[in-house]
C-alpha positions in Angstrom: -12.9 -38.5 53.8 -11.6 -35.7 56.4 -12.3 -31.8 55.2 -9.6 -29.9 55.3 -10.4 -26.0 55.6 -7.2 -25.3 54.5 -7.3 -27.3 51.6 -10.7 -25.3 50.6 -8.9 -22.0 51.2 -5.9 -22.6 49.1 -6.7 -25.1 46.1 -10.5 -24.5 46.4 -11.3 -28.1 47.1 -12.5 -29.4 50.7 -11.0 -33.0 50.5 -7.4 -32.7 49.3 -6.8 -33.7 45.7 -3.2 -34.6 44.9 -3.7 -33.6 41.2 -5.1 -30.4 42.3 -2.9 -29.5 44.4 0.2 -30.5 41.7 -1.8 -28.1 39.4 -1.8 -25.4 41.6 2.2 -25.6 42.8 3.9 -27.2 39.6 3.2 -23.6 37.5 3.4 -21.4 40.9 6.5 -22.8 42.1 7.9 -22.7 38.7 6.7 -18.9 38.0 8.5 -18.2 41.6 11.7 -19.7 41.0 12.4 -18.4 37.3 10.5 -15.1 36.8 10.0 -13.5 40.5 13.4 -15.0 42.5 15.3 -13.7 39.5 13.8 -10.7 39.2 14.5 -10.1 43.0 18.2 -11.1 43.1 18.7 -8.5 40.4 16.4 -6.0 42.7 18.7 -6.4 45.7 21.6 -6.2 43.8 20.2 -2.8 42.2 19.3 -1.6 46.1 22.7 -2.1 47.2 25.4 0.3 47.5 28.9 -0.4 49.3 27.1 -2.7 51.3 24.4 -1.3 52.5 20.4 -0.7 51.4 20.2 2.2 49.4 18.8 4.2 46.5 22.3 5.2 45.1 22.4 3.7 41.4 18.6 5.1 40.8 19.2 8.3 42.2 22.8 8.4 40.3 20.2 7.4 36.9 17.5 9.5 38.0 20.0 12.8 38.1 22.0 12.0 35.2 22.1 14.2 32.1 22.6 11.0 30.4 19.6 9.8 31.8 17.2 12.4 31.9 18.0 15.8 30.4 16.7 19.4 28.3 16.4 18.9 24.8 19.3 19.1 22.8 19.4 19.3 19.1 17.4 19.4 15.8 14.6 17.4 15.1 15.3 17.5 11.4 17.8 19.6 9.3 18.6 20.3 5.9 21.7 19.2 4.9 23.9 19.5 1.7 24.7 16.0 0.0 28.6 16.0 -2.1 26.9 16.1 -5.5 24.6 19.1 -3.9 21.7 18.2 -3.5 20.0 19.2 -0.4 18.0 16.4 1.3 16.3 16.5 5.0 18.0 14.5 7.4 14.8 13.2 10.4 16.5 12.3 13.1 14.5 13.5 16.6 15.5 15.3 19.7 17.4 14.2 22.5 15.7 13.7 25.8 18.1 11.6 27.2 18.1 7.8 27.8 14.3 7.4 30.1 12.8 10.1 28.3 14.0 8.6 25.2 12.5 5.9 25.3 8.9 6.5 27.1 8.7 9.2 24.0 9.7 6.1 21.6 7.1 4.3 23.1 4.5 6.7 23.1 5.1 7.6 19.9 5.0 4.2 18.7 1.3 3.5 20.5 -0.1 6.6 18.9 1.1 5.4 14.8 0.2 2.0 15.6 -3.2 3.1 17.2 -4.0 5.7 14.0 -3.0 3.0 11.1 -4.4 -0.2 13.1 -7.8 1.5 13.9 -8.1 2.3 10.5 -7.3 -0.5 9.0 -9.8 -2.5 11.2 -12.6 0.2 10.6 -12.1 -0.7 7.1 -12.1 -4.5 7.0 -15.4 -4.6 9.4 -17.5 -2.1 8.2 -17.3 -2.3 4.3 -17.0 -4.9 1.7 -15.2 -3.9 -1.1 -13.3 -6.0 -4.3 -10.3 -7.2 -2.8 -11.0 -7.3 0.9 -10.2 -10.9 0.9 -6.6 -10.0 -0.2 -6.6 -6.9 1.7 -7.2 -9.6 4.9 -4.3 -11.5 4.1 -2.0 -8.5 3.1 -2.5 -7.3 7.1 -1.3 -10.1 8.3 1.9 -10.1 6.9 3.7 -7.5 9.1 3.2 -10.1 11.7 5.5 -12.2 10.0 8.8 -12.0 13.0 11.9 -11.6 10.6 14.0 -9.9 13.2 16.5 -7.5 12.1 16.3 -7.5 9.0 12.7 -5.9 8.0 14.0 -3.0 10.0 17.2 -3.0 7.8 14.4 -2.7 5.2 12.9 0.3 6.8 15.7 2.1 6.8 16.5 1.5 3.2 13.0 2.3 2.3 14.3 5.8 3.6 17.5 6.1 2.4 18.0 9.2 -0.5 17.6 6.8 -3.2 15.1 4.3 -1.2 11.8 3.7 -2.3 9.8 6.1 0.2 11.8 9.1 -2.2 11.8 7.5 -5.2 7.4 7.2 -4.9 7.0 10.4 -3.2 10.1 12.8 -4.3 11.3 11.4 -8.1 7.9 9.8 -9.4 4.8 12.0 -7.5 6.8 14.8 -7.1 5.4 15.1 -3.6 8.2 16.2 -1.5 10.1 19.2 -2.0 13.3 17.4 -1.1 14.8 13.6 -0.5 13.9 12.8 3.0 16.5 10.4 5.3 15.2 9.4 9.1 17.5 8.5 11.4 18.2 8.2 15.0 14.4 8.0 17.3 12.9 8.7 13.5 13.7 5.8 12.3 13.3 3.7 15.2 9.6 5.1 15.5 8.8 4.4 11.8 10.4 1.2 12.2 8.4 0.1 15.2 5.2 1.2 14.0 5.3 -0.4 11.1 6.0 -3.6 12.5 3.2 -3.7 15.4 0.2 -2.1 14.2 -1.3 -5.2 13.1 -1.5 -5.5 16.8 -3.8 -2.7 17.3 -5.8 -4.2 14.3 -6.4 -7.3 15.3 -7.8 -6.3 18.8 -9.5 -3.4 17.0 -11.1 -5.7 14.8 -12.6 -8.0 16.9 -13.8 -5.1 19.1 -15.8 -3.5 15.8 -17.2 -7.0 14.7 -18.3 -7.7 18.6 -20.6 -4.3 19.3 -23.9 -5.1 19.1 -25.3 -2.9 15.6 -28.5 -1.7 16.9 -26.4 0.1 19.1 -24.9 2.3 16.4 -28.9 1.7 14.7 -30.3 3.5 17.8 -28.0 6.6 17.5 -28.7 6.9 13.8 -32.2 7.0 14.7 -31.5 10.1 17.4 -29.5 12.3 14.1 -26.2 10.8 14.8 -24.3 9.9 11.4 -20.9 9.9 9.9 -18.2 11.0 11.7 -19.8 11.9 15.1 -21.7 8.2 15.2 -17.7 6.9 15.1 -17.0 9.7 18.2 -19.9 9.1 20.4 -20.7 5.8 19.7 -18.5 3.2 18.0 -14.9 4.5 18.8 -16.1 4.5 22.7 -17.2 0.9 22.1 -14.0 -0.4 20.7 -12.1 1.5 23.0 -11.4 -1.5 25.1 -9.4 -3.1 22.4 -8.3 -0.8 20.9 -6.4 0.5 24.2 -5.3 -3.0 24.9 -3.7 -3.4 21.4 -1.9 0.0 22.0 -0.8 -0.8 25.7 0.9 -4.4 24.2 2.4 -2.2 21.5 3.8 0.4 23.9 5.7 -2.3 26.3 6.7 -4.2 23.0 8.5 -0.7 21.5 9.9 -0.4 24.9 11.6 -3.5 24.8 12.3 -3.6 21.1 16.3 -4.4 20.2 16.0 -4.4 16.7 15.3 -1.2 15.2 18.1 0.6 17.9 20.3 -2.1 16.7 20.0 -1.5 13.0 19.7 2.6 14.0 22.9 2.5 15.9 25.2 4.4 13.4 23.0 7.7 15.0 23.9 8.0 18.7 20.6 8.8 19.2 19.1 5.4 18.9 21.7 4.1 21.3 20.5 6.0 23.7 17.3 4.0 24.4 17.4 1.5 27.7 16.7 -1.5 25.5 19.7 -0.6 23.6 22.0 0.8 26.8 21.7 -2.8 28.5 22.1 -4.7 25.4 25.1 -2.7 24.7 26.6 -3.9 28.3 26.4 -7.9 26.8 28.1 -6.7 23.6 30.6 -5.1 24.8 31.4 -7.0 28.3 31.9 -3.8 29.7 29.5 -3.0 32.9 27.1 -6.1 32.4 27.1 -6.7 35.7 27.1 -3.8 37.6 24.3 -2.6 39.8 23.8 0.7 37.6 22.4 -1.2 34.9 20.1 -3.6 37.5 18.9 -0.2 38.4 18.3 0.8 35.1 16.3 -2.7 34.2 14.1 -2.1 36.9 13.2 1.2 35.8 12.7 -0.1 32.2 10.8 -3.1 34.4 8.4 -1.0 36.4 7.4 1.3 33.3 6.4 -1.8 31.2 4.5 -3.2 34.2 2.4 -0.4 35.2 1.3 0.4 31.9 -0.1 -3.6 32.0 -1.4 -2.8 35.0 -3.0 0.7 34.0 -4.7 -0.8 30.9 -6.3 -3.5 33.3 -7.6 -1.3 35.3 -8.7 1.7 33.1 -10.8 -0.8 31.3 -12.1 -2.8 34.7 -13.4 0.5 35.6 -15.5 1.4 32.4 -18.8 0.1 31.3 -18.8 -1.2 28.5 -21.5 -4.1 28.6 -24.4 -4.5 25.7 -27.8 -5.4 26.6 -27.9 -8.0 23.8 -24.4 -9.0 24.4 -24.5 -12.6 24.2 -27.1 -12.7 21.8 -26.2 -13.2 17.4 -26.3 -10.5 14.9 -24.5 -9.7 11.7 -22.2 -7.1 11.8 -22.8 -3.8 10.0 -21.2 -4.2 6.9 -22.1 -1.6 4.0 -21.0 -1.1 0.3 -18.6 1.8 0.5 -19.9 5.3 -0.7 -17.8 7.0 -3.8 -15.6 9.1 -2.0 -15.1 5.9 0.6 -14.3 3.9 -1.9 -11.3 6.6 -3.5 -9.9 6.8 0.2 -10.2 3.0 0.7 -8.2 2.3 -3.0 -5.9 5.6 -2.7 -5.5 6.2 0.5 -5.7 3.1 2.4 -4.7 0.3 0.3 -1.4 2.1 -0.6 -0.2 2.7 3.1 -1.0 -1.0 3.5 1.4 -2.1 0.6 3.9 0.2 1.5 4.0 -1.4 5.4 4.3 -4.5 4.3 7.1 -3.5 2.3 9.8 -4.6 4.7 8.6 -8.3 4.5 8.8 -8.6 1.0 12.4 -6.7 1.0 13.5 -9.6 3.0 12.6 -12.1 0.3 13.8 -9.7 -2.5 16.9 -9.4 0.1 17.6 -12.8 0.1 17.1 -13.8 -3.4 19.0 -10.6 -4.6 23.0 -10.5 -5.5 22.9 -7.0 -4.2 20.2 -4.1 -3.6 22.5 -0.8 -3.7 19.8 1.5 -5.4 15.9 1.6 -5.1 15.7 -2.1 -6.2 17.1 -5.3 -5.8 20.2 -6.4 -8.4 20.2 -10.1 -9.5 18.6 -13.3 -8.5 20.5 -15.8 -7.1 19.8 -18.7 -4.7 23.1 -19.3 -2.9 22.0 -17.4 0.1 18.6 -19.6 0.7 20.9 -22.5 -0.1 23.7 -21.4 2.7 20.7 -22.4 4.9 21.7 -26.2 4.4 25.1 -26.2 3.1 26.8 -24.3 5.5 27.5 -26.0 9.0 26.9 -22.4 11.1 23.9 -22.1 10.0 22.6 -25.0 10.0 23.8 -25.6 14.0 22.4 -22.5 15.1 18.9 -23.5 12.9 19.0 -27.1 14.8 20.1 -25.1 18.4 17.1 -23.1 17.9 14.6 -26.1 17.3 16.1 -27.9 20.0 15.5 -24.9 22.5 12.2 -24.0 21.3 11.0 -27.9 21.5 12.0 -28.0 25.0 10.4 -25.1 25.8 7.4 -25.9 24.1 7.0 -29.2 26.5 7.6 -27.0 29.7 5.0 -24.4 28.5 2.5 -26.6 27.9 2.5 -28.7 31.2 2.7 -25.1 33.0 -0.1 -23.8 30.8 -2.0 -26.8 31.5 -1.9 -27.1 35.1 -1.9 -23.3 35.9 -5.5 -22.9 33.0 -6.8 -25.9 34.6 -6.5 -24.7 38.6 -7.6 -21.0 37.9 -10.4 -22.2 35.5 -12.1 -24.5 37.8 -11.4 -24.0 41.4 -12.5 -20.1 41.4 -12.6 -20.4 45.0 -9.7 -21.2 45.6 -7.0 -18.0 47.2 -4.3 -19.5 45.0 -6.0 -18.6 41.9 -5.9 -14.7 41.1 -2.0 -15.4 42.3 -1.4 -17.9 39.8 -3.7 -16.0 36.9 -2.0 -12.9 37.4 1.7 -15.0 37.6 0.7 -16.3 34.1 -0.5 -13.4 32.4 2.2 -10.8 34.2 5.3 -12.1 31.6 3.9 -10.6 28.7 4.8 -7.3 30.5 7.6 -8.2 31.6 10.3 -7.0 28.8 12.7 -9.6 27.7 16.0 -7.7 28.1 14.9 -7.3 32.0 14.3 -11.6 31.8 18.0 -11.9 30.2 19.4 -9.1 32.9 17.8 -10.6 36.0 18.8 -14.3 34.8 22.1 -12.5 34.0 22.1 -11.8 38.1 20.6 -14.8 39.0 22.9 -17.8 37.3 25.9 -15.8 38.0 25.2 -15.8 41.7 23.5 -19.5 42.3 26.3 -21.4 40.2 29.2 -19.5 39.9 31.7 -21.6 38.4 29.8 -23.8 35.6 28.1 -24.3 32.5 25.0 -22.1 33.9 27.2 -18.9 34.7 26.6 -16.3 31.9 30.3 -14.8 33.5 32.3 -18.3 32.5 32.5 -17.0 29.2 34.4 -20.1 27.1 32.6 -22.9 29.1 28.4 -21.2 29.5 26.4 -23.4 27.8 22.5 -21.4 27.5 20.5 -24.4 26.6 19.1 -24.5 29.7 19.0 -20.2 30.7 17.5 -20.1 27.4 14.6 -23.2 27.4 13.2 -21.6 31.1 13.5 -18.4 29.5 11.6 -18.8 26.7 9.2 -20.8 28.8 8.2 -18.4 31.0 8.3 -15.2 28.1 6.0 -17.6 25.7 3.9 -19.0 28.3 0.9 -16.3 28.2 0.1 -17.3 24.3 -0.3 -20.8 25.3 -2.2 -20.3 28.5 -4.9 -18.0 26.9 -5.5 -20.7 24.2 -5.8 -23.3 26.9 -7.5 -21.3 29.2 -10.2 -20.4 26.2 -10.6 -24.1 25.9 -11.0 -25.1 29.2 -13.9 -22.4 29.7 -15.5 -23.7 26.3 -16.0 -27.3 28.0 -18.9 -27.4 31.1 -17.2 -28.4 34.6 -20.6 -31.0 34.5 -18.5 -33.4 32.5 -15.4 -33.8 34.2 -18.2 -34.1 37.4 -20.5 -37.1 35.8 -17.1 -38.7 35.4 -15.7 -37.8 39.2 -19.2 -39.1 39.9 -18.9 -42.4 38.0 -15.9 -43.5 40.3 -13.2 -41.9 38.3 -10.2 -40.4 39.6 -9.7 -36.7 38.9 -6.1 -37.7 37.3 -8.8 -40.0 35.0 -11.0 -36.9 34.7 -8.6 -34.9 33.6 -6.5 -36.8 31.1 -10.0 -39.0 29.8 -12.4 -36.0 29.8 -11.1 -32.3 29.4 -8.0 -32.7 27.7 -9.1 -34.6 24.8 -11.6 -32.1 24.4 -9.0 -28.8 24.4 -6.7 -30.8 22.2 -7.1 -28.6 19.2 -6.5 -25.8 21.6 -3.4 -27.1 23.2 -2.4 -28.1 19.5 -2.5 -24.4 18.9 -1.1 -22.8 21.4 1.5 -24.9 21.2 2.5 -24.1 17.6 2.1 -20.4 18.3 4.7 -20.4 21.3 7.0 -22.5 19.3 7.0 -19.3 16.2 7.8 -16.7 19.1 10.2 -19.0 20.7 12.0 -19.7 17.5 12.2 -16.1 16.7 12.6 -14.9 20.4 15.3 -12.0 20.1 15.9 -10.3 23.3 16.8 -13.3 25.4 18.6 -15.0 22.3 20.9 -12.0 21.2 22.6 -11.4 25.1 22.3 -14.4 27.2 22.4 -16.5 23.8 25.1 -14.6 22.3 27.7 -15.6 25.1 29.0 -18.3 23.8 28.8 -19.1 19.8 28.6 -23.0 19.7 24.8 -22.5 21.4 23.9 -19.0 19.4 20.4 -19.6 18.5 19.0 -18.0 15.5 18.7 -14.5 16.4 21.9 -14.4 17.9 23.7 -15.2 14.4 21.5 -13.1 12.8 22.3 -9.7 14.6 26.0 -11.1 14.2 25.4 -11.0 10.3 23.4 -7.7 10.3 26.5 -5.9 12.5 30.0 -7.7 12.2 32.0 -6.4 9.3 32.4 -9.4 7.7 28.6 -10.3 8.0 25.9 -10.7 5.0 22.3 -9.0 5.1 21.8 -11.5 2.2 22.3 -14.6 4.6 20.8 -13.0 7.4 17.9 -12.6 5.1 17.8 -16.2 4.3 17.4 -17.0 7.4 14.2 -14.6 7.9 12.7 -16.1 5.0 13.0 -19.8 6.7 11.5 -18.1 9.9 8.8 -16.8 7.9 8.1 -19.8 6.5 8.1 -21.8 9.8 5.7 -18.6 10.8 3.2 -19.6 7.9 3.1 -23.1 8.5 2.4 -22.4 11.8 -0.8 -19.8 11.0 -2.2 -22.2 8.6 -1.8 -25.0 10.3 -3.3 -23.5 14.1 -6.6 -22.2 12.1 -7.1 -25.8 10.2 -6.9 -27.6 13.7 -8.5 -24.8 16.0 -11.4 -24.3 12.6 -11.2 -20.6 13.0 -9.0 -17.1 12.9 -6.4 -17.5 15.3 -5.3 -14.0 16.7 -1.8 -13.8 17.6 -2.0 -11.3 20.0 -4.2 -10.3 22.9 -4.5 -8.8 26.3 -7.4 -10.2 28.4 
């Protein structure tokens, strides 16, 4: 057979391979046509001004008091309730709309850092009664019930919420009833819903350094509190950082807690929140203003991706035995350990997870007006199947997510399989980096730039977002969610495919098979627990995919998908928290099945979340 040098350059084989060469163009070509064409047309549409190139909308963002201002206002203030009490009302300063929201962030990563470090410190260096529960307990905040855990939060916080009635009427704690509001409440809200982020990477960082590390330093005088400094914090750092990095771009993008916040002007004016507001209200969706202001919200989210990359590229953080097997350190707490672990610790974990068992008390309950839930009844979980709404927009979302599912695994197939095992190929870092970039990439920006992109390739027909009565999203939605889930599946497969030696498919190749043989005969029976789980892991972020689902889903109310309907019950007037409730708990179930079932097929722990 004829060598091809360019063949070798490009797909990293000398004798060109048809299946090879699919691998490498199928996910490319796909990435390029649905995540970076889109993402342009809305870039040229944000660089033009009365028909020229120019920087007008940023500069118009960039100079706005609306945009980017002084602080105005009071953090918090003490205000007078009408039967006179006196309560503090937590609402934050206002920045403007950019500041806003890199502060949000920020604030978020720094919470979520404190709380998941801690947690994970806990669970890998001491063995305690209960850690088994403990374990379980910190996975729950994971559980996606969108909307209405933050609805939660915010009753958690109201004068006669829980937070008050634990720390103001029963410990006599604070010195008044405290209310957050406005950036308050969105930051509480966040954190409390992504540390487990944090935890999970800082977990596996504190399990992974080798102990005679830490043993060495103990040996030198280092203990307590200065071994964590010098020796063990520095270690995890790596994934501890990535964990806050994720967290950061995921408070950026966040919808819910602005949405559930929005009754204080200061949690609309976030840039998640500004361009969602544009879908809602029809007014200014598609102007170029608000393409310039996704690209700002855009290039923040990306360059903090790109920063953690590199920050930890350029650190050493290699151990000699690395490689090798040890047992972790793992100690019997000390006494005053153990009173922080019981008081301290345990009691900020149940009140975090909180929020997810408010939903099920939510939808269960008749009503919840005070501190506590009022009456059981089942009418809402049975509204689930008895009412025709909700049981099309339940079906629309399995339908979507299904379809997804199928695309995401052929494009995490091919593109794990051409970046795994032709290295030397030029192609490869392109497509790695095109299949890892989307989980920086937030998803209002993906329903903006396909907002841009539809409108502008087929005006006129079911696929443009503008045609209000006849858009039908089944398909915007499917490559959406494809492309915005397609990093969980590809790190499973890609894991895989590393796990089985190249030698095999080889002997096979050598034998007289075909690489298509190779392939489908050899390696993927051998992932299949791996695509298996992936697979079942997109298909719970897919389901409970809000971003994409509340604008470019919201359009048209035949196709709303789950989320859409339930922002609709959470904010119409003649809505039910109850039923939108109901509708978390099925998600959360879907979400459990999924967990239990990916560690019984993949035998181990499956981490949700993760930035390699």
């Amino acid at each position: 057979m004829k060598v091809s040098k360019w063949s070798e350059n490009l797909f990293g084989t000398p004798i060109f391979d048809p299946v090879v060469t699919a691998s490498f163009l199928f996910p490319l070509l796909y990435l390029i046509a649905f995540l970076v064409i889109p993402v342009l047309t809305m870039l040229a549409i944000a660089f033009e001004y009365n028909g020229h190139f120019s920087f007008h909308w940023f500069t118009s963002i960039l100079t706005s008091d609306y945009y980017i201002s002084r602080p105005t206002g009071e953090f918090a203030k003490l205000i007078t309730m009408p039967s006179g009490e006196q309560i503090y009302y937590v609402q934050g300063v206002d920045f403007g709309v950019i500041i806003n929201s890199l502060l949000v962030s920020v604030s978020v990563m720094i919470l979520t850092t404190i709380l998941g470090t801690i947690f994970a410190f806990v669970m890998a260096r001491y063995d305690f009664p209960g850690k088994n529960i403990v374990r379980i307990l910190l996975f729950v905040p994971l559980l996606v019930t969108p909307f209405v855990n933050v609805f939660i939060v915010k009753k958690m916080f109201l004068p006669n919420g829980l937070i008050n009635w634990l720390f103001y009427d029963t410990l006599h704690i604070f010195p008044h009833r405290i209310v957050i509001d406005g950036l308050v409440g969105v930051i509480v809200a966040q954190a409390m819903t992504y540390y487990p982020i944090v935890y999970l990477n800082a977990y596996a960082s504190f399990i992974n350094i080798d102990p005679t590390l830490e043993e060495q330093a103990e040996n030198l005088g280092s203990s307590s509190f200065h071994l964590f400094r010098t020796v063990t914090f520095p270690l995890a750092l790596p994934g501890i950082a990535a964990g806050a990095t994720l967290v950061g771009i995921f408070s950026l993008e966040d919808l819910a807690a602005p949405i559930v916040f929005q009754g204080n002007p200061l949690a609309r004016k976030l840039m998640s929140f500004q361009i969602y507001s544009a879908f809602t209200s029809g007014f200014n969706v598609g102007s170029p203003q608000l393409a310039a202001l996704a690209l700002i919200m855009l290039t923040i989210a990306i360059l903090m991706f790109l920063g953690i990359r590199k920050y930890v590229s350029l650190r050493q953080y290699a151990m000699l035995s690395k490689g090798g097997r040890w047992k972790p350190r793992v100690a019997k707490p000390k006494g005053w350990q153990a009173v922080l672990i019981y008081l301290v610790v345990l009691p900020m974990l149940l009140i975090s997870i909180f929020p997810q068992v408010g939903v099920v008390l939510l939808a269960f309950s008749e009503s919840w007006s005070g501190t506590w839930p009022e009456g059981f009844t089942t009418a809402h979980i049975q509204s689930i199947i008895t009412q025709p709404d909700i049981e099309r927009v339940i079906m629309n979302s399995v339908m979507y997510s299904t379809a997804a599912i199928i695309v995401i695994l052929l494009l995490s197939l091919t593109a794990s399989y051409a970046s795994s095992r032709f290295k030397k190929s030029k192609l490869g870092p392109v497509l790695d980096s095109l299949s890892t970039i989307p989980i920086a990439v937030p998803g209002i920006v993906i329903a903006m730039s396909y907002f841009f992109f539809f409108a502008k390739v087929f005006p006129d027909t079911p696929l443009d977002p503008t045609n209000l009565l006849g858009f039908n999203p089944a398909m915007v939605l499917v490559l959406a969610y494809s492309i915005r889930r397609l990093p969980f599946a590809a790190r499973s497969i890609s894991a895989g495919i590393q796990q089985v030696h190249v030698s095999l498919e080889e002997a096979a190749l050598n034998l007289g098979a075909g690489r298509w043989k190779a392939l489908t005969g050899i390696l993927m029976p051998l992932i299949l627990l791996n695509l298996l789980g992936g697979a079942m892991l997109s298909f719970v972020y897919c389901m409970s995919e809000t971003s994409v689902g509340i604008t470019l889903g919201s359009i048209n109310p035949e196709y709303y998908p789950i989320t859409a309907r339930m922002v609709e019950l959470m904010t119409s007037a003649v809505g039910s928290a109850n039923l939108a409730a109901a509708l978390g708990v099925f998600l959360m179930t879907v979400q459990i099945i999924a967990i239990v079932l990916a560690n019984v097929i993949t035998k181990q722990r499956y981490s949700f979340i993760g930035l390699t």
